[in-house]
C-alpha positions in Angstrom: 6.3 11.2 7.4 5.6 10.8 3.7 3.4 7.8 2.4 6.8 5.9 1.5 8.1 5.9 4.9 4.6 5.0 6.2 5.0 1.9 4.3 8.5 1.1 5.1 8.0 1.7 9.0 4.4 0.6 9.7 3.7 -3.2 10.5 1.7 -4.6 7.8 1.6 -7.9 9.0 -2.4 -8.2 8.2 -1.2 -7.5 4.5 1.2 -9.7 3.9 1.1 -10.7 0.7 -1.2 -8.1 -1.2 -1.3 -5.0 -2.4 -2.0 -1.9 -0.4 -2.8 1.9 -1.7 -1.4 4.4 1.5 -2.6 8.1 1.3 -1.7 11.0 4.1 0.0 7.8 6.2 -3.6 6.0 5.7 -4.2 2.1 3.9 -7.2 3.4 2.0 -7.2 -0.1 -0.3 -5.8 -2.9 0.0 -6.6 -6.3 -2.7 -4.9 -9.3 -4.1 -3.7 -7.8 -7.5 -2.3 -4.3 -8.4 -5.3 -3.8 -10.8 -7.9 -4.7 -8.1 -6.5 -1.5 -5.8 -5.9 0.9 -8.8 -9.6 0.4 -9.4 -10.6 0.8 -6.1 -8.6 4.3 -5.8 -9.7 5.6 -8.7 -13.2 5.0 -7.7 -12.8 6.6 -4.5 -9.9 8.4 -4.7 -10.0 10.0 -8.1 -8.0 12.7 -7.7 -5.2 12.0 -5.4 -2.3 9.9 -6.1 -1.7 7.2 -3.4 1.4 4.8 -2.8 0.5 1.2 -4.4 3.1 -1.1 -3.3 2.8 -4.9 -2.5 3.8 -6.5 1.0 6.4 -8.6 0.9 6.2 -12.2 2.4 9.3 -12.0 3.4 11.4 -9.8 5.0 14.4 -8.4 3.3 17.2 -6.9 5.2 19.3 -4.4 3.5 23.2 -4.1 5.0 
């Protein structure tokens, strides 16, 4: 499973609403604004390239 599926599949209920940084199907960051968790994975992180995505409120359904 690749880091996008991770997101797509996994319950992020505890995220709702904030970013999140996912690395080998891992949340490594997670923070209230995109700049927040790019700082926080290139801190820790500084070579690898993580998904940053924000979790929806909402949940959209695709037909």
């Amino acid at each position: 499973m690749d880091n996008f599926e991770f997101f797509v599949k996994s319950d992020l209920g505890d995220f709702v609403g904030q970013w999140v940084a996912i690395l080998d199907n891992q949340i490594i960051a997670s923070g209230n604004s995109f700049k927040e968790v790019a700082e926080k994975v290139d801190k820790e992180f500084p070579k690898q390239k993580p998904l940053l995505a924000r979790v929806p409120e909402k949940i959209a359904h695709i037909l």
